[in-house]
C-alpha positions in Angstrom: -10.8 28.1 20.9 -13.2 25.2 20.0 -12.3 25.4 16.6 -8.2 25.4 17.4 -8.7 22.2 19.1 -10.7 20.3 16.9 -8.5 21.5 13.8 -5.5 20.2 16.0 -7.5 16.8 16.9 -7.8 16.3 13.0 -4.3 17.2 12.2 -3.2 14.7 14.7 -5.8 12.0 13.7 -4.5 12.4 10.0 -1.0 12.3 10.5 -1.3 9.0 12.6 -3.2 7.5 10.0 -0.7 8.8 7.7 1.9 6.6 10.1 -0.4 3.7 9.9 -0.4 3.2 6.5 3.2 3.0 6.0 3.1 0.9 8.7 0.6 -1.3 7.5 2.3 -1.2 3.8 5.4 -2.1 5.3 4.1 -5.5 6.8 1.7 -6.4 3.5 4.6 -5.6 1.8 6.6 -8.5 3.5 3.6 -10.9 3.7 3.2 -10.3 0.2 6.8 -11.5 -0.5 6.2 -14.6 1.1 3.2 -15.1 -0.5 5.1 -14.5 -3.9 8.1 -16.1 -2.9 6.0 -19.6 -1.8 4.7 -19.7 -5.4 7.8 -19.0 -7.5 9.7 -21.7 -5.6 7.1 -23.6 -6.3 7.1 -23.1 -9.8 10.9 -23.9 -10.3 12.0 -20.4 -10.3 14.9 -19.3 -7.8 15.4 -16.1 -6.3 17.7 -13.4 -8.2 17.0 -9.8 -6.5 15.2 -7.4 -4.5 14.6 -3.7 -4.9 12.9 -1.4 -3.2 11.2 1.3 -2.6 12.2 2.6 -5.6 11.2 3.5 -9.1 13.8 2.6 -11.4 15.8 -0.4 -11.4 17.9 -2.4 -13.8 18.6 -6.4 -14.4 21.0 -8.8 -17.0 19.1 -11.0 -18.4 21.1 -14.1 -19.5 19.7 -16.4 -23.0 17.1 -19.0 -22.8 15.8 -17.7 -19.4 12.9 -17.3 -18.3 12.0 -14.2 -15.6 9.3 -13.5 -13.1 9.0 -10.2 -11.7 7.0 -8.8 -9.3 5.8 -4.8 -8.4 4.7 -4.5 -4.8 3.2 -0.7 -3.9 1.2 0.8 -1.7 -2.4 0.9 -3.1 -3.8 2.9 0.1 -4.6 5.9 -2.2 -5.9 3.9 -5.6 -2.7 5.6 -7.4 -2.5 5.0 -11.5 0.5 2.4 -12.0 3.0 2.8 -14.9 4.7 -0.5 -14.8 7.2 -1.6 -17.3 10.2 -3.9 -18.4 12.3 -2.7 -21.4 15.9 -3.9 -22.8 17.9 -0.8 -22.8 19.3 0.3 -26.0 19.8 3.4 -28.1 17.3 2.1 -31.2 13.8 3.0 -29.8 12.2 0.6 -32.4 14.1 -2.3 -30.2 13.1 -0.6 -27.2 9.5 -0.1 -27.9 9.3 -4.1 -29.7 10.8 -5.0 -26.5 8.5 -3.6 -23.7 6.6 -5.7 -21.3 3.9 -4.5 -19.0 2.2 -6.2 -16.3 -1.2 -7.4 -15.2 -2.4 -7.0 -11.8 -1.7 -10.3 -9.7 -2.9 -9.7 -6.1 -3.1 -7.9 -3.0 -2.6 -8.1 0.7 -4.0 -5.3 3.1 -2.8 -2.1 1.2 0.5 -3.6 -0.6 -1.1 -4.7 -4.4 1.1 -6.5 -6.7 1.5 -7.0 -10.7 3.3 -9.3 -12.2 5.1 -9.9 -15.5 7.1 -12.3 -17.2 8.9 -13.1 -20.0 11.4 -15.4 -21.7 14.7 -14.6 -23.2 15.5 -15.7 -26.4 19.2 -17.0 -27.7 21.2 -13.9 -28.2 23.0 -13.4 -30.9 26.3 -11.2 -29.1 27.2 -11.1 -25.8 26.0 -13.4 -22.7 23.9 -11.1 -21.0 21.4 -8.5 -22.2 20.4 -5.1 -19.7 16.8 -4.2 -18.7 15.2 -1.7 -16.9 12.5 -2.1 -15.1 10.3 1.2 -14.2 7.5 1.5 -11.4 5.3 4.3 -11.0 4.7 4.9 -8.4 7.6 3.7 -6.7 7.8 -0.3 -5.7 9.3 -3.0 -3.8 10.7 -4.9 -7.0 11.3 -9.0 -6.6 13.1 -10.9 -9.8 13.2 -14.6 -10.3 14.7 -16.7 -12.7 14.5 -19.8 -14.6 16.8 -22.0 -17.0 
């Protein structure tokens, strides 16, 4: 009987830690915004999109731009991130040559962030260019831009 209610005292001490976390990710995850926010205002850029949870996303990217953008996740477990930006197209030469990955910025409480950025060059068709951005595991995704 001892051993039914001490297994039951762990199970309930586990899943409220579980509850915790997310609750605690949830409100790093929001400071952390701020945070990130206050400094890419700062830096001239303004405020395109936000994704999130999730871990596939897409973005235009315009000519002569440059982007800033940020992967917020949960880093209570110490999971191994996969973060990447790539312009979508068929050729995986063009694919591969244009891949960016980030570095690791930051972190408040349990929500970590990395960062990348990169800068658009003149295109030669079309006004806009598409790129996907790719989070494992899954992220709260912030883009900002700058002419």
């Amino acid at each position: 009987m001892k051993k039914y209610l001490l297994l039951s005292f762990l199970l309930a001490g586990s899943i409220s830690a579980n509850c915790q976390s997310a609750t605690n990710f949830s409100a790093d995850a929001d400071k952390a915004f701020g945070l990130i926010k206050n400094g890419a205002f700062k830096n001239g850029y303004k405020y395109l999109i936000k994704y999130g949870p999730t871990q596939q996303a897409a973005v235009n990217v315009s000519p002569n731009t440059s982007y800033l953008i940020f992967f917020v996740y949960d880093n209570s477990n110490h999971p191994a991130t996969d973060f990447k930006a790539h312009l979508m197209t068929p050729d995986s030469a063009l694919m591969k040559k244009y891949t960016v990955k980030p570095f690791d910025r930051a972190q408040v409480g349990v929500a970590r962030a990395s960062q990348l950025e990169f800068r658009t060059a003149t295109f030669t068709s079309g006004n806009t260019k598409p790129v996907k951005l790719v989070a494992d595991p899954q992220a709260m995704i912030y883009v900002f831009y700058k002419k």
